[in-house]
N, C-alpha and C positions, 0 to 999 in steps of 0.2 A: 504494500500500500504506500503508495506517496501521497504526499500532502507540501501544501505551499499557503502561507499565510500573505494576507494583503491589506493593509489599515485604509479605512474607510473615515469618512467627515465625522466629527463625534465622538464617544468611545465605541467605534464600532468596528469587527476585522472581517475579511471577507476569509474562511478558509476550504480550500479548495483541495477535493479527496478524487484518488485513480487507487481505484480496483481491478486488480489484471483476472483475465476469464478467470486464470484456476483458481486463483482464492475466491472469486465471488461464486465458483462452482458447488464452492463448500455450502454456499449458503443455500445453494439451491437444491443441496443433498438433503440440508436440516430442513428445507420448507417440506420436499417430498414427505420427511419420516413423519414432521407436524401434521402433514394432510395426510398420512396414512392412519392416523389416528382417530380420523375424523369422520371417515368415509367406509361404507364398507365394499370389498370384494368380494365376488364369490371364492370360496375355497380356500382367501386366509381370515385369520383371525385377523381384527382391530389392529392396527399399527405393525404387521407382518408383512403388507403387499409390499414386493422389490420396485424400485425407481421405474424400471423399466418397465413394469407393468401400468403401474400408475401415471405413466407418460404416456403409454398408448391409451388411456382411459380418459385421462383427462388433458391432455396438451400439455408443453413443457410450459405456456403462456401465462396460467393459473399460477404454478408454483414460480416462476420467477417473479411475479407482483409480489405473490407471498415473502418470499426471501428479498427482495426491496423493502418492504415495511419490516420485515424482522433486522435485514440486518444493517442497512444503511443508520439506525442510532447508535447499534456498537461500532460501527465503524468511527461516528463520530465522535461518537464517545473517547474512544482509543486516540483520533487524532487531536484531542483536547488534549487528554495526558499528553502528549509525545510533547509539542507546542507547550504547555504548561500554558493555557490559555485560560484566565478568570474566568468564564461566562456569568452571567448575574441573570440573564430573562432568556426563554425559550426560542430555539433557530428559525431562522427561516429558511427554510432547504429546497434546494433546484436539481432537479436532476438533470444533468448537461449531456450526460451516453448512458447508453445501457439500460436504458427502457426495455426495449425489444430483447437486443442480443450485443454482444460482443462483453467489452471490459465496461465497467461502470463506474461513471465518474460524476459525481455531484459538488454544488458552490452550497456554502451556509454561511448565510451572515448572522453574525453573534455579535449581542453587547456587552462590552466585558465592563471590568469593576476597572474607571480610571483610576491615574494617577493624580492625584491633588499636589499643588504647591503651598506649604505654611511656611512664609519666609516670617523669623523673628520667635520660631519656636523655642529656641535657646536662651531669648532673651524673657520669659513670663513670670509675670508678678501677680501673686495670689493671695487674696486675705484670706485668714483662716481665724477663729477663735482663737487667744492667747489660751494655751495649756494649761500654767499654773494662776493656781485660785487665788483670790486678793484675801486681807486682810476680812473685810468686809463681807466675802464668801464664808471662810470660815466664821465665822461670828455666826452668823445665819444659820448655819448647821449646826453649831453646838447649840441656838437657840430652838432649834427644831425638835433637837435630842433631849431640853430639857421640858420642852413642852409632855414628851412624854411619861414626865413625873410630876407634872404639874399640880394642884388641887386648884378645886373650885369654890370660893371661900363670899360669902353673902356679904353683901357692901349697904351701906345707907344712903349710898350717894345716884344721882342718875345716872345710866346706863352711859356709857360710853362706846366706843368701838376696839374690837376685841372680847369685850364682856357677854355673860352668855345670862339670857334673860329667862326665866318659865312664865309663859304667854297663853293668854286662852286667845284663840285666832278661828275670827270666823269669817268667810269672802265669800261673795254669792251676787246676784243680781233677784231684783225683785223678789227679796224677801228670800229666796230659794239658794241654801247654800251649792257651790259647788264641788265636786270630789276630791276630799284632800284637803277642804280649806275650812273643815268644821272642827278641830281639836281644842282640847284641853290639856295645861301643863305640860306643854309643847317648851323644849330646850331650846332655846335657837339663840347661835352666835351674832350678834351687831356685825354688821357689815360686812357676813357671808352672801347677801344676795342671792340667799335663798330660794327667795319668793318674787319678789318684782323690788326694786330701787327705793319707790315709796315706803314699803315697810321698813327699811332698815334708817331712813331717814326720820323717819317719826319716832320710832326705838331713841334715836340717840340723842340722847337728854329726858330721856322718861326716866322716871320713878317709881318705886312697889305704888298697887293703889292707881297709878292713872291709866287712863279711858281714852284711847285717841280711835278717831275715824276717819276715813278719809277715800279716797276711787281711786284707782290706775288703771292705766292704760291696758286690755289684753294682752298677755304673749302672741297671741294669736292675732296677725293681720287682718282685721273686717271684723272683728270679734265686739261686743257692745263692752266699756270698762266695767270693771268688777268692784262692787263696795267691801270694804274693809272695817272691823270693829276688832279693836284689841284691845285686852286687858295685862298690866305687868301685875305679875304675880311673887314676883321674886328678883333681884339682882344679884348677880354672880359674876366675880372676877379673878381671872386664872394670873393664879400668882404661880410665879417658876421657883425651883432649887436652889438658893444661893449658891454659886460658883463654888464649888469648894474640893478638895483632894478626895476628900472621902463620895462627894459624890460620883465624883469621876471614876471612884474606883466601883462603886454602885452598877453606874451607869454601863461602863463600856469595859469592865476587866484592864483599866491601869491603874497605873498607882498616884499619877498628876494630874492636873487639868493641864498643865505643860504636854504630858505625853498623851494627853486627849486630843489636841489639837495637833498635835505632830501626828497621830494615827488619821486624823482626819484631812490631813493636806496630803499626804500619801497614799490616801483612797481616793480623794478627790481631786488629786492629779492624775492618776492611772486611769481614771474617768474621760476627766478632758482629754488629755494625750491623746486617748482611743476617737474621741470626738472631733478632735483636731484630724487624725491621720484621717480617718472617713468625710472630713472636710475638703481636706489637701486632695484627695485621689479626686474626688467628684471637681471640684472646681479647678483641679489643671486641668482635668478633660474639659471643663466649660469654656476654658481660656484657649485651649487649641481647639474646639470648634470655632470660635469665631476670627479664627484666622484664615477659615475657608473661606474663600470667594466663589465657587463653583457652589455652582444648584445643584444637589444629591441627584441622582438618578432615579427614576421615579420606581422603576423595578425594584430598587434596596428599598426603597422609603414603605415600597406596600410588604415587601415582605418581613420591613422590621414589625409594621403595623400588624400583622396579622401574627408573627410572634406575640407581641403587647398583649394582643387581645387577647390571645388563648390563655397567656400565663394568666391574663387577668381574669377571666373567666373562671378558669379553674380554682380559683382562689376563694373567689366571691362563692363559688358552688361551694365549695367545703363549707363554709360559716351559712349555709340554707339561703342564699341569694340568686335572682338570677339578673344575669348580667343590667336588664334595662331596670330592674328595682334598684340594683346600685349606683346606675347615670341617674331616675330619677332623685333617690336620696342623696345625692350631691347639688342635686338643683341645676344639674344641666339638661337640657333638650340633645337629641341625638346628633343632631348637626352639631351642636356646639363640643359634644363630645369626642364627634369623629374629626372636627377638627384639630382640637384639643390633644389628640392623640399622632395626627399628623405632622404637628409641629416638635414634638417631642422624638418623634420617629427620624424624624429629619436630621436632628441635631445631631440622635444617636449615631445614625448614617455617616454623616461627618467630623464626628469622633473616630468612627471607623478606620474610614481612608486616610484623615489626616494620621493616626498612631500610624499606618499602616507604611505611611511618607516616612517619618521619621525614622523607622525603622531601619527603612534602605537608606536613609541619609546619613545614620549611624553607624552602620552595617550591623548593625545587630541579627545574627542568625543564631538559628535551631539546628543543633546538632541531632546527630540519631539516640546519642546517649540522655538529651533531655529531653525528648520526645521516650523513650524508655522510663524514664524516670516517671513524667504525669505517665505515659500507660499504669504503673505501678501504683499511682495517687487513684488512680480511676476505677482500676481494680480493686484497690482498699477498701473504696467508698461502694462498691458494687455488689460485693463481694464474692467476686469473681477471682478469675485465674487470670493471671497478665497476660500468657499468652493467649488464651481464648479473647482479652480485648484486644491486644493489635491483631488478631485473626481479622476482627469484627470491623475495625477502622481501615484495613487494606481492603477486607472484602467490599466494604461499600464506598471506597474512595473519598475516604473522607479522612485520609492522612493529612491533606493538604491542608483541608480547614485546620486540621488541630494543629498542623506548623504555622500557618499563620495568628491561629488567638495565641500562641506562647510568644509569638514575636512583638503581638500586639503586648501583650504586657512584659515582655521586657522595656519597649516603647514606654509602656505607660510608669513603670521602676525607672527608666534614664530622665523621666521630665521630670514627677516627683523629687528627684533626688540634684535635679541643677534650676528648679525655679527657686527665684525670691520668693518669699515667705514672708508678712505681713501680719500685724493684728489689724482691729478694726481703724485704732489712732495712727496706720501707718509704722508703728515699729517694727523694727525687725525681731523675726522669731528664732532663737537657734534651733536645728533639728536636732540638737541630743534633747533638749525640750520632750520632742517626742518621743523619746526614748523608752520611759516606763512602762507606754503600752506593749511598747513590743515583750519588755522584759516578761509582763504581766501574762500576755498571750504565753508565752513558753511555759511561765508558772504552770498554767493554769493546762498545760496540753501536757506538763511531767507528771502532774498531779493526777490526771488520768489514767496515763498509762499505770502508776504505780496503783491508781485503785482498779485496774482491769487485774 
């Protein structure tokens, strides 16, 4: 078989395949055995009649259409590998000879996956959340942690915000209360916003003993306002722990409030760090899509799309949804959805190509030993046998994809690891900064293995 490649306007290549008689006679052996299958003879069994016979029965003209449509995809198929040619959308195939008889030789134009230019990749500047927690973080979380030995201690004074009041609450319209809004010595914190705005504003400067009334607004858009009658029954204010060693050793198994806070900037920086690097990876990719100038190709864009949707479908099925319950519980219209989904797709698209640039701009390749290695990760997670997965990826040619996503992320580890790094005030972040999550991931993957 030969083959000759020809780049056409666009990403598009013309490539041009010659089948000589005897190999495409081959194909015309297997249409025979196909149609002996099919058809019966007298005298043999189902898929037994010889060529020859089945030739004088039915003309060689039958089975050579047949062996055209069986074999001209592998053919094409085969001159794809050889060429290492992208294709991204389905051929358009001509058959040039060998209709009738002789050698057979067809044109297919294919649109491959272009090449994109991201000139200034080298140079990107990415803000990310600062890592380590402020002063004013922790303070927050040891106040959180003493919330939970708090008491709740009766005051004489009005109600204020944070205080937690016992309220009889009754809301209804014409006289008729509504569901939910009839209790008695009902707990409720000031200025949790519980209920609707109003009530927490009337709350604060009440007193045991007063009587406030008042209307708001429905939750509900078109809905008629709701009257409100409340009684305070009680004032309650949550006094915390005083700071001290011994609480601390209460609270959290240390022996300081020093070393309470030193465990708590060490958990809540292995927090951020982790928040941070899941920051950094999505927004270099954000940074190198918008260096694309090329419009995606519209074949990647429906097939990332129709990716999106299935994952998200399958998703929404698990939790008893079906897909259009969950566009309308987001309050989108299906246009706005599918469009919504097109723009996202797009990006991903060129995220794509672009990693895909950088990669040959780097030279960043996949050897056969790291292509072994993920078979091995794949098989782990499978729990399969590694050689039965690269059986699985050769058989179905789809080796190629999987050297291209490991090149895509080593791409996406070489940009990671040379953008600028920013907080949100413009300072620079060091990347040992992020360093604890990685450490904490290790932790936490020894710690497995030693409980497996």
């Amino acid at each position: 078989m030969k083959t000759t490649v020809e780049p056409l306007e666009g990403n598009k290549v013309k490539l041009s395949v010659e089948v000589d008689e005897a190999e495409f006679d081959k194909a015309i052996d297997a249409a025979f055995r196909k149609i002996a299958r099919e058809v019966r003879i007298p005298g043999f069994r189902p898929g037994k009649a010889p060529r020859r016979i089945l030739e004088a029965r039915i003309g060689i003209d039958y089975a050579r259409e047949q062996a055209l449509r069986d074999a001209i995809p592998e053919y094409l198929a085969e001159a794809v590998r050889t060429n290492d040619i992208d294709i991204i959308a389905p051929p358009k195939v001509d058959i040039t000879a060998g209709a009738e008889e002789g050698p057979v030789a067809f044109d297919a134009e294919v649109e491959v996956r272009p090449e994109v230019s991201v000139p200034g990749y080298g140079g990107l500047r990415v803000e990310i959340p600062r890592p380590m927690p402020t002063d004013d973080e922790i303070d927050a979380q040891v106040d959180r942690l003493r919330r939970n030995f708090a008491e709740l201690v009766d005051v004489e004074r009005p109600a204020a915000h944070g205080d937690s009041v016992s309220i009889d609450l009754w809301g209804g319209r014409e006289g008729d209360a509504l569901p939910g809004l009839d209790v008695e010595d009902w707990l409720y914190e000031v200025g949790s916003g519980g209920v609707v705005p109003e009530l927490d504003e009337h709350l604060t400067g009440a007193g045991v003993g007063d009587e406030v009334a008042f209307s708001a607004p429905h939750p509900v858009e078109g809905q008629d306002p709701i009257d409100f009658r409340v009684t305070v029954k009680q004032v309650r204010e949550l006094v915390l722990p005083e700071l001290t060693d011994e609480w601390a050793k209460e609270a959290s198994d240390v022996e300081s409030v020093e070393a309470l806070r030193g465990d708590l900037v060490r958990r809540l920086t292995i927090v951020r760090a982790m928040q941070a690097q899941m920051a950094l990876t999505e927004k270099t990719a954000d940074a190198l899509a918008g260096l694309v100038d090329e419009e995606p190709p519209e074949p990647l864009v429906q097939d990332e799309m129709r990716a999106r949707l299935n994952d998200l479908a399958a998703r929404v099925q698990a939790q008893g949804m079906s897909l259009e319950q969950y566009v309308a519980m987001n309050g989108q219209s299906p246009a706005e959805f599918a469009e919504e989904l097109k723009v996202t797709a797009a990006s991903s698209v060129k995220v794509d190509l672009a990693l895909r640039a950088v990669a040959t701009a780097e030279g960043l390749t996949v050897s056969d030993e790291d292509l072994e290695v993920e078979y091995g990760r794949i098989a782990e997670r499978a729990g399969e046998k590694v050689a039965k997965v690269r059986q699985a990826y050769e058989r179905n040619d789809a080796v190629a994809g999987l050297r291209a996503e490991l090149r895509k992320k080593l791409a996406l580890e070489w940009l990671t690891e040379h953008v600028e790094i920013v907080d949100p005030d413009g300072n620079p972040i060091d990347r040992a900064a992020l360093m604890p999550a990685l450490h904490a991931a290790d932790e936490a993957a020894d710690a497995e293995e030693t409980t497996e």
